[in-house]
C-alpha positions as a Python dict, from the first residue, in 0.01 Angstrom:
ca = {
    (1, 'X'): (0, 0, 0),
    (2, 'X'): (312, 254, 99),
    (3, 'X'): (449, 158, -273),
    (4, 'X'): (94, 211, -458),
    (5, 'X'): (69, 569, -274),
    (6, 'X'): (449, 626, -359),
    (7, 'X'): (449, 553, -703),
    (8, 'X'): (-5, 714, -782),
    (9, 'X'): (154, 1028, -617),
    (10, 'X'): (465, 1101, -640),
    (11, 'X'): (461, 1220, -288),
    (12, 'X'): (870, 1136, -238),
    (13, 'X'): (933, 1490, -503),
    (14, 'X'): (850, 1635, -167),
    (15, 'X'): (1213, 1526, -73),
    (16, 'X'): (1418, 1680, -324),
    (17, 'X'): (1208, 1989, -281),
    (18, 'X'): (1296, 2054, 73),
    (19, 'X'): (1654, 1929, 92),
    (20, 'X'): (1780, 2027, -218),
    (21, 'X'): (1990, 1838, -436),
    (22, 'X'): (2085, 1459, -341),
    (23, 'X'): (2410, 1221, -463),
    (24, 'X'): (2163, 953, -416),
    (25, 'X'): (1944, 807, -754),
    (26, 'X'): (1622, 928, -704),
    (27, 'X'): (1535, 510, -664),
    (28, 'X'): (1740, 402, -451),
    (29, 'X'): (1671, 732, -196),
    (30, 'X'): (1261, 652, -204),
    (31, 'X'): (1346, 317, -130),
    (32, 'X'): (1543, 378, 163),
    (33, 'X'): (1218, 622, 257),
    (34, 'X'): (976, 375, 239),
    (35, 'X'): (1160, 132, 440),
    (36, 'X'): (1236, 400, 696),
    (37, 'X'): (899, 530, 707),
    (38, 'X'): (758, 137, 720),
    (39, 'X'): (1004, 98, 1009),
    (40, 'X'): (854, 392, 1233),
    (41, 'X'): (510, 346, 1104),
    (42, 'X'): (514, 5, 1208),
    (43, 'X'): (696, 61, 1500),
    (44, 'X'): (918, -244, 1357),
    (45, 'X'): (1205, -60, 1390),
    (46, 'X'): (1499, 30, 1109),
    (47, 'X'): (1699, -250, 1243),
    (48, 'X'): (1426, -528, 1166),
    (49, 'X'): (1368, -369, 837),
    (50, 'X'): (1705, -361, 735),
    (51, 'X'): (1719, -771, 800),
    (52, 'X'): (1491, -811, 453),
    (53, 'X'): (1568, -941, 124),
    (54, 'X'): (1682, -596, -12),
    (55, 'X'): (2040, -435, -76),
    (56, 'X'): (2021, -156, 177),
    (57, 'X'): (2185, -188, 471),
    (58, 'X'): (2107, -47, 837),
    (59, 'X'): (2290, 247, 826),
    (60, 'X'): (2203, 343, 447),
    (61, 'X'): (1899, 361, 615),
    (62, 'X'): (1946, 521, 910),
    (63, 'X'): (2114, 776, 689),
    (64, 'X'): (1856, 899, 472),
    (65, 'X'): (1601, 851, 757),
    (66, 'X'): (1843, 1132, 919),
    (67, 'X'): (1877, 1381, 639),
    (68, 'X'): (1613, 1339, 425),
    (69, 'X'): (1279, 1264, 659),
    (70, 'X'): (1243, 1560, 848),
    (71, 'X'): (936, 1704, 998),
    (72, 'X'): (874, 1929, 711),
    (73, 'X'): (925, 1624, 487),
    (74, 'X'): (671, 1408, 644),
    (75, 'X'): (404, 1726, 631),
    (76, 'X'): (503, 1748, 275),
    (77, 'X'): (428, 1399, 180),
    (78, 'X'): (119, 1356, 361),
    (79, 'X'): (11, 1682, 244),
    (80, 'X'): (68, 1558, -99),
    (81, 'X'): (-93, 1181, -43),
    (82, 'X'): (-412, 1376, 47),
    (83, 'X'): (-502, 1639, -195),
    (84, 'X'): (-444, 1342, -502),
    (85, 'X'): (-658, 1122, -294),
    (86, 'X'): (-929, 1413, -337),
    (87, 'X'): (-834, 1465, -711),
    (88, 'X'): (-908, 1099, -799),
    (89, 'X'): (-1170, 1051, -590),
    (90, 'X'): (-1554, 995, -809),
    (91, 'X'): (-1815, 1211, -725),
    (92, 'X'): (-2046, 976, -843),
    (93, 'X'): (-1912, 712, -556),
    (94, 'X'): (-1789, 941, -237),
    (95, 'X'): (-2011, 1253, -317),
    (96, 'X'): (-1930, 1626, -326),
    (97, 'X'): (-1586, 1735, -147),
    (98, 'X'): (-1642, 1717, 201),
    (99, 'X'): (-1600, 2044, 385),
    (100, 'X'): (-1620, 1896, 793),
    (101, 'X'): (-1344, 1743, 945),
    (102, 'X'): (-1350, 1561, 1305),
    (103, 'X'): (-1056, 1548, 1531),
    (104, 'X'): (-949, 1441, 1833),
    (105, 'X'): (-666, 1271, 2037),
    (106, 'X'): (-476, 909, 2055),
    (107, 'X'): (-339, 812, 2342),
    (108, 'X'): (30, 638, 2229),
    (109, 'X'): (200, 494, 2549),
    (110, 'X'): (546, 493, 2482),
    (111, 'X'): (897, 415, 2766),
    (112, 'X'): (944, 629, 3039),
    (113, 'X'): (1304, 649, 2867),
    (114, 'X'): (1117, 898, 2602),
    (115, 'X'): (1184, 1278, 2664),
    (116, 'X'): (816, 1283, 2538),
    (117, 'X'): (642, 1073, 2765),
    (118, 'X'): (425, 1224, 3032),
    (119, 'X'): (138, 1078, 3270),
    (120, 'X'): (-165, 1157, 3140),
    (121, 'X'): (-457, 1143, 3447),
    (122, 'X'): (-735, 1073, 3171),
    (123, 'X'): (-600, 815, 2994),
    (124, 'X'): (-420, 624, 3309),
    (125, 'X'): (-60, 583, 3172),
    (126, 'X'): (225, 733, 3023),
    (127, 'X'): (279, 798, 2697),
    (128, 'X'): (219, 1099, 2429),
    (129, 'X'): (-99, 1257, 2263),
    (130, 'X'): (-128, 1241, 1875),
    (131, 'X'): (-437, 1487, 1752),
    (132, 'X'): (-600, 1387, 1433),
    (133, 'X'): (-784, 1570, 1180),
    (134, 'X'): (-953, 1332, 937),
    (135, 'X'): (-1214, 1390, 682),
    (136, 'X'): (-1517, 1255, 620),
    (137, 'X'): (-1399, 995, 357),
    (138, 'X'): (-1098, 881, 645),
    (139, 'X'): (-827, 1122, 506),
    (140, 'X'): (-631, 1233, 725),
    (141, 'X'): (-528, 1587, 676),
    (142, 'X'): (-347, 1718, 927),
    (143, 'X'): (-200, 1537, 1300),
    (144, 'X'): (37, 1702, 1572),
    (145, 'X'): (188, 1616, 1876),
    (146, 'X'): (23, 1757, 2207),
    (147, 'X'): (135, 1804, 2579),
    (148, 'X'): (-85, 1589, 2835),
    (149, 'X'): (-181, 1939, 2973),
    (150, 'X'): (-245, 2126, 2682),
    (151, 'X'): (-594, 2230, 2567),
    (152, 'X'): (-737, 2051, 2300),
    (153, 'X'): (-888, 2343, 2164),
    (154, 'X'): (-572, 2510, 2068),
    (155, 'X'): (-501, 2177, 1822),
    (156, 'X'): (-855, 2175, 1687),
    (157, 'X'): (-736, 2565, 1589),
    (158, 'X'): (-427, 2499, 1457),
    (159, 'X'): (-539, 2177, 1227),
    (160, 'X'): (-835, 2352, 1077),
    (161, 'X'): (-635, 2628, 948),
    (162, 'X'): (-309, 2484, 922),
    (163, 'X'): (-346, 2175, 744),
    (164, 'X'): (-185, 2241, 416),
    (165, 'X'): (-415, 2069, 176),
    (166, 'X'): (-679, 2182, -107),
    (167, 'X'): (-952, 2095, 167),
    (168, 'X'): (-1157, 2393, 249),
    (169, 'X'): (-1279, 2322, 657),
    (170, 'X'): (-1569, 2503, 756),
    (171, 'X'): (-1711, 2259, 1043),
    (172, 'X'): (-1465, 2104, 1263),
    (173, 'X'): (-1672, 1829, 1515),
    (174, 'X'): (-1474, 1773, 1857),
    (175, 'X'): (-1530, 1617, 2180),
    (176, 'X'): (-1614, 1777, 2504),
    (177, 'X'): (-1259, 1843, 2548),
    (178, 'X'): (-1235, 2049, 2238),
    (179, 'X'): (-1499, 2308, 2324),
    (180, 'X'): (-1504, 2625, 2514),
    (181, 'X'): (-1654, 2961, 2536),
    (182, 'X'): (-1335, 3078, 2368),
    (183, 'X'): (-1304, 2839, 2129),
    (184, 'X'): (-1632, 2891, 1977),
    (185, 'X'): (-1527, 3292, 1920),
    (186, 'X'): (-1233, 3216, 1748),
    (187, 'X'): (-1366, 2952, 1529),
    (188, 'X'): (-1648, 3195, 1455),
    (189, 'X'): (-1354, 3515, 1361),
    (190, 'X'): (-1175, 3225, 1123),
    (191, 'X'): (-1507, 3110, 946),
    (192, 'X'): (-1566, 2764, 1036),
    (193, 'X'): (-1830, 2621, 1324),
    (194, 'X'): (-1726, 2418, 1618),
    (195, 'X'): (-1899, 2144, 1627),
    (196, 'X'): (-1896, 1989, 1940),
    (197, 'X'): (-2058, 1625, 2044),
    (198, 'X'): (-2143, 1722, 2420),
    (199, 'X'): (-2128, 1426, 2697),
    (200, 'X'): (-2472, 1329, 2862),
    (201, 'X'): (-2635, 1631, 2570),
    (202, 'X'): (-2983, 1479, 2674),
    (203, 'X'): (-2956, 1577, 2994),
    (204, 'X'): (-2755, 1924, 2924),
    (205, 'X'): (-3002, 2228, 3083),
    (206, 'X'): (-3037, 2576, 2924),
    (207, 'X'): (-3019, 2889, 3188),
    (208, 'X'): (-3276, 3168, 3080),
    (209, 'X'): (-3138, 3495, 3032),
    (210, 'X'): (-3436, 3699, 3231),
    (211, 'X'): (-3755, 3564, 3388),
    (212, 'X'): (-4038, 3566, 3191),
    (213, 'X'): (-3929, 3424, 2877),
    (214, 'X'): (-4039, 3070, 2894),
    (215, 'X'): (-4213, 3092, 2551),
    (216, 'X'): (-3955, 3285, 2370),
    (217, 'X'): (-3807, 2967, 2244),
    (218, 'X'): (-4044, 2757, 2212),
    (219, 'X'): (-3833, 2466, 2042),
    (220, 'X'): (-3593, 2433, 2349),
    (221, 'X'): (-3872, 2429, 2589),
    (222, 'X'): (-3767, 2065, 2688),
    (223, 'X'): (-3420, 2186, 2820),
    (224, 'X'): (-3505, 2505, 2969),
    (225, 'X'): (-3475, 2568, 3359),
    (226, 'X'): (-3475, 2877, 3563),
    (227, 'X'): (-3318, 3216, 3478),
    (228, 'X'): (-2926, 3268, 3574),
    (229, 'X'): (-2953, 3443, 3871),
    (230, 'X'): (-2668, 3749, 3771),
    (231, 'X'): (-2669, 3873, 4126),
    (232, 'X'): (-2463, 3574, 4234),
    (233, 'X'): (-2212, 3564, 3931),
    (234, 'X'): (-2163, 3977, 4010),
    (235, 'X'): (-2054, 3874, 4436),
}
C-alpha cells in the first residue's frame, strides 16, 4: 500500500524539494524512505527492516532517515498523499468534497526512557498525545503532537487552518474536550463552526437569560430551567 501511494503520487518529489539536491538516484533514496517510514510506522524498527531481502543496509537507512525525513518532509508527503486522494476521488461514488473534518486525540503509550512521555490522568498511563484531523472519507489531513496538559482546543485551531491541503474546513466536530466559550469565538472570527458532540447532551439544561421568557423559544422548551440568577455571578 506505501508503494501504490508512492508511485499514484509522487509524494517522495517532496524530498528533493525541501533538501535540495541529493548524490543519491532518485530510486534508490525513495526506497530507503519507504523502508524507513515502514520501520517507524510500524513501530518495527529500522533494524528489523534492514534484516529483509533488499540491498540496503542499516545504516544506508538510518542515513537517509536522518537527512532526508524531516518534519517538514513528512508534512510534505502527507500533504501531498491527500489532496491526489481528493483529485481521484468519483463524485459519483464518495459525493461532493467534504468540507467537515472531526478530530481528536490518541493516546500512544510509549517508555518512560522517552523525553516525550508524560502521565496523562485521563487516559491512566504514560505515553504521548497524537491529535487527528480526518475527513469525512478517512483522510487524514493534518495530526500534531500535544502536551498531556495542553488544551485541545488550541489543536482543533491549529489543524483547521493549518493543514496544508486543497480541503476547504468550515465545520470542525470535537469532543467535550475540544470546546469552550473561547473556542467557539475564534472559530467563529476564522469562518468555520465548532462542532462539538457534548457528553450526557440529553440531559444538558439551558439557563434563561431573564424571567419571563419561557415561551420565547419555544423549540428548546424541553431543556429550559430557571433564569441565571446574575446577582450571584456579580458577588
Amino acid at each position: 500500500m506505501l508503494k501504490e501511494a508512492v508511485l499514484r503520487t509522487g509524494c517522495l518529489k517532496a524530498v528533493t524539494s525541501v533538501v535540495g539536491g541529493s548524490s543519491l538516484k532518485p530510486e534508490v533514496l525513495a526506497e530507503r524512505l519507504m523502508l524507513a517510514i515502514f520501520g517507524y510506522g510500524t513501530n518495527t524498527g529500522i533494524r528489523a527492516v534492514a534484516s529483509g531481502g533488499h540491498a540496503h543496509g542499516e545504516d544506508d537507512i538510518r542515513y537517509v532517515r536522518r537527512c532526508y525525513l524531516t518534519p517538514q518532509v513528512a508534512t510534505d508527503i502527507a500533504i501531498t498523499i491527500a489532496n491526489a486522494t481528493f483529485t481521484a476521488r468519483d463524485v459519483e461514488l464518495w459525493g461532493e468534497g467534504t468540507t467537515t473534518v472531526a478530530s481528536d486525540s490518541t493516546h500512544v503509550r510509549a517508555y518512560d526512557q522517552n523525553i516525550f512521555t508524560e502521565w496523562h490522568s485521563r487516559y491512566g498511563g504514560r505515553g504521548i498525545l497524537i491529535y487527528w484531523h480526518i475527513e469525512r472519507g478517512s483522510m487524514v489531513v493534518h495530526s500534531q503532537t500535544l502536551r498531556a496538559s495542553a488544551s485541545e482546543v488550541h489543536a482543533m485551531i491549529e489543524g483547521a487552518v493549518r493543514h496544508g491541503t486543497t480541503m476547504k474546513v468550515e465545520g470542525n466536530y470535537v469532543g467535550s474536550h475540544g470546546q469552550t466559550e473561547i473556542g467557539f469565538g475564534v472559530t467563529r472570527l476564522l469562518g468555520f463552526d465548532l462542532l462539538p458532540r457534548i457528553k450526557q447532551i440529553n440531559k444538558v439544561k439551558l439557563y434563561r437569560v431573564e424571567s419571563g421568557e419561557s415561551d420565547l423559544y419555544p423549540r428548546l422548551t424541553p431543556a429550559m430551567t430557571r433564569p441565571i440568577r446574575w446577582e450571584e455571578r456579580t458577588r
